[in-house]
N, C-alpha and C positions, 0 to 999 in steps of 0.2 A: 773620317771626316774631322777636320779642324776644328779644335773646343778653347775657347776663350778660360783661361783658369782666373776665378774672381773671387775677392776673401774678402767675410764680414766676422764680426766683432762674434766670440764665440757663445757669448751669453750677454743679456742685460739690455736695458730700453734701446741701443742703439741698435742690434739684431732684431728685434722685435721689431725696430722703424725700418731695417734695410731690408727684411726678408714681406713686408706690405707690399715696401718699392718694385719689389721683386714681379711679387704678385698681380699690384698693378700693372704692370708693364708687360704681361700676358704669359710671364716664364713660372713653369710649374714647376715647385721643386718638396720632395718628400724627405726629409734626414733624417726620420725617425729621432729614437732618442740619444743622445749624444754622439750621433754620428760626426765624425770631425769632418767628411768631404762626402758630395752627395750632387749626381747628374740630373741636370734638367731633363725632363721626359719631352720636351718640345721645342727646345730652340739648344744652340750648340755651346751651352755653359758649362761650367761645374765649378762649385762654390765649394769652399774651404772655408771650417769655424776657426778661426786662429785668434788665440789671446793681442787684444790689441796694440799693444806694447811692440810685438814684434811682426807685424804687418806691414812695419815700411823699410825693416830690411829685408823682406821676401819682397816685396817690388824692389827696392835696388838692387837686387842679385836676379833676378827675372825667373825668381823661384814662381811665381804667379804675374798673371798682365795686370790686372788690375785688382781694387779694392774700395769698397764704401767703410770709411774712413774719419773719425774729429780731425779737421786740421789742424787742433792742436797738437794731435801726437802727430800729425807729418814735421808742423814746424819745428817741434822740438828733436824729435827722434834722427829723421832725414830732410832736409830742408830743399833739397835739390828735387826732392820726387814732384813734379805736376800735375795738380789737380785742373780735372777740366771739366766740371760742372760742380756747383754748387747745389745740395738737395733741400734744403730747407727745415731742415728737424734737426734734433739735438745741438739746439743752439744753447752756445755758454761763451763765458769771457774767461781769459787770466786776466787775475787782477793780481793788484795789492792789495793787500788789508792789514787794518792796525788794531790794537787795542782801543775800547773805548778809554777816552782821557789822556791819550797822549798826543804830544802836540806835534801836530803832521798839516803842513801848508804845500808844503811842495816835493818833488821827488829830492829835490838835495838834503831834505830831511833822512833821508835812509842813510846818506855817507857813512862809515864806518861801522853803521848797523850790523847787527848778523838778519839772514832771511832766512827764512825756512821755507821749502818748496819741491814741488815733486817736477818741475820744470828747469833743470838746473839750466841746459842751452839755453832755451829761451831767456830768462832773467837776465843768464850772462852778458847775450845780445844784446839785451832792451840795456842794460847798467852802461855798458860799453860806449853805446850809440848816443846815451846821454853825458857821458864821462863821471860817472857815478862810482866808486869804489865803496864795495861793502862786501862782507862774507856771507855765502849762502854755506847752507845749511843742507842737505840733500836729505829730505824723509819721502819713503813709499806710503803713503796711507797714511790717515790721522792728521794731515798738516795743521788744521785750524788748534789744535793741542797746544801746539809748540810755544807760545806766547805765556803762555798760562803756566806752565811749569819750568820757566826761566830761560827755553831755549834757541828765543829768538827775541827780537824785537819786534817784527811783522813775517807776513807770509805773504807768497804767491800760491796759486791755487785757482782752480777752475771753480766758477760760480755760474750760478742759474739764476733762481730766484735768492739767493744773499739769506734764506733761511737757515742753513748752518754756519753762518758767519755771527748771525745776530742770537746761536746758543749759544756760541762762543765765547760773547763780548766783544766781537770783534765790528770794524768798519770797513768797507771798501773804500778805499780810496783813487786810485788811478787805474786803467782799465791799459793792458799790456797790449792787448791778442784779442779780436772778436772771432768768434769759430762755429762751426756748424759741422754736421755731416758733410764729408765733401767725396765726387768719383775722382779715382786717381789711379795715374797708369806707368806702370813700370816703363824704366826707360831704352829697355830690350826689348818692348813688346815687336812681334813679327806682325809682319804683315795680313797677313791671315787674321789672325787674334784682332788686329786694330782694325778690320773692316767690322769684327763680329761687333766690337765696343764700338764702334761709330753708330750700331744698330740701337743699340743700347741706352747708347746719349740721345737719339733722336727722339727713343721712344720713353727717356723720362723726363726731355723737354715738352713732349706731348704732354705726359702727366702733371706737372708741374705748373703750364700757363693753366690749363683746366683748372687748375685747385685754386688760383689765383685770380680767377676771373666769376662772371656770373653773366648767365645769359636773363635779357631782359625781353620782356615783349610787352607791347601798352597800343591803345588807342588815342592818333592824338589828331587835334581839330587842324585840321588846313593852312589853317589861317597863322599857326603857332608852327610850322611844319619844318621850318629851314630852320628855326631856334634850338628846337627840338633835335634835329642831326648834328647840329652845331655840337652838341652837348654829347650824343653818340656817334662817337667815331667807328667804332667797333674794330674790326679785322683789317676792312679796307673801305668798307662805306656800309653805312646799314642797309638792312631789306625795307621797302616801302611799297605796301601793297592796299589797294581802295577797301574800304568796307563799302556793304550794301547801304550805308547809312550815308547821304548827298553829303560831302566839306568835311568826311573823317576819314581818314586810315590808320594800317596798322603799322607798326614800327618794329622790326625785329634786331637787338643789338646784341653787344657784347661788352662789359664793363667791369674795369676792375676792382675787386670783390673788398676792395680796401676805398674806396671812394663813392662805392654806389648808396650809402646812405645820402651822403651830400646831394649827388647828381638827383636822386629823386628826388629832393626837396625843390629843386631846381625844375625838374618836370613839374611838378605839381601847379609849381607856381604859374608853367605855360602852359596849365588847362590839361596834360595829360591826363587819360582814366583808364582803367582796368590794367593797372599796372602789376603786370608777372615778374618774378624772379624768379630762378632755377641755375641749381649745381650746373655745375659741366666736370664732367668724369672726364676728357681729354680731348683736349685743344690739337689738331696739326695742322700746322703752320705751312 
């Protein structure tokens, strides 16, 4: 039987966030303890723990079809590799950042700077595109240091919340690269393999509108009833069924999970009551 070969990050909060997706998505997978490659017991995978760094030259050598992956190490490492779904965790930026008190207005402030950065491609790109000349600095690990002990002027570096910039002393200033986890597929994948990944994408676009959505249900008066759907669009039109109570029904929707504080306030105001909210574990579309 034909096995889709799929690589995640071999330790650390990104494996922890792809091996959920995994779970959600109904594929069981056991690797025990430091198992580096380990077969799904129920759908036709097998997962490889590979250091991240070198996961997007095993998709450009078609050593593996695919990969949950930062698109920051694609844009940096391989740039050609395509990602085709965005998963929504381990989001971060490259940025710049400076020393606090040095005088930074614009990118043409870095000209002849030195950078410090564990992104050497990417910078090189972003300096280029802007016609920027400066010397980078290429450090593994520790970048935010480099300021501090004389051996740069600013940094690029991946940031989250701007908490170890600001042990630092340091400021964000310009944001390069916005990145997430992303699924990305070798550019040899056979055919076989890309039907098993097309299964795969479907089923964590499932996952993914679910997490992002909320199902709602209320009771609303008659009379408020076209306003009311006006405001729930849901899927394709919501459900709309009588209560035993003469000039009310029930409303069944779907709304997304980032707007439905407003939209209820907006019910409220059109008389709706007994207003439910509720997860949705997975949306198919």
């Amino acid at each position: 039987m034909e096995t889709l070969k799929i690589a995640v990050q071999k330790s650390g909060r990104l494996k922890e966030d792809s091996m959920k997706l995994l779970k959600d998505i109904g594929v069981s997978i056991d690797n025990g303890k430091d198992q580096l490659k380990a077969r799904a017991s129920n759908f036709p995978i097998e997962v490889f723990f590979l250091r991240n760094g070198d996961i997007p030259q095993y998709l450009k050598d078609g050593v593996i079809d695919a990969a949950i992956i930062g698109n920051n190490i694609l844009v940096e490492k391989v740039p050609s590799i395509e990602s085709i779904c965005n998963l929504g965790f381990s989001k971060c930026r490259v940025s710049i950042a400076v020393p606090k008190g040095i005088n930074y207005e614009s990118l043409n402030d870095l000209e002849g700077k030195q950078i410090a950065t564990s992104y050497p491609n990417t910078v090189n790109a972003f300096l280029n595109k802007n016609q920027i000349k400066a010397n980078i600095h290429v450090i593994n690990g520790s970048v935010e240091i480099a300021p501090n002990i004389g051996l740069a002027d600013a940094i690029v570096d991946i940031v989250s919340t701007g908490g170890t910039l600001f042990k630092n002393n340091l400021i964000e200033k310009d944001v390069i690269l916005k990145s997430e986890a992303v699924l990305a597929v070798s550019p040899s994948i056979q055919t076989a393999q890309e039907a098993i990944l097309n299964k795969i994408k479907f089923r964590i676009k499932s996952v993914l509108k679910g997490q992002s959505s909320k199902y709602v249900l209320l009771n609303a008066p008659n009379d408020s009833l076209e306003a009311i759907i006006t405001l729930l669009p849901g899927m394709k039109s919501p459900t709309v069924l009588p209560l035993a109570e003469s000039g009310w029904s029930s409303v069944h929707s779907v709304i997304d999970k980032h707007q439905f504080w407003d939209i209820i306030d907006d019910l409220k105001a059109l008389g709706a009551e007994g207003i439910l909210i509720c997860p949705i574990e997975k949306m198919v579309l």
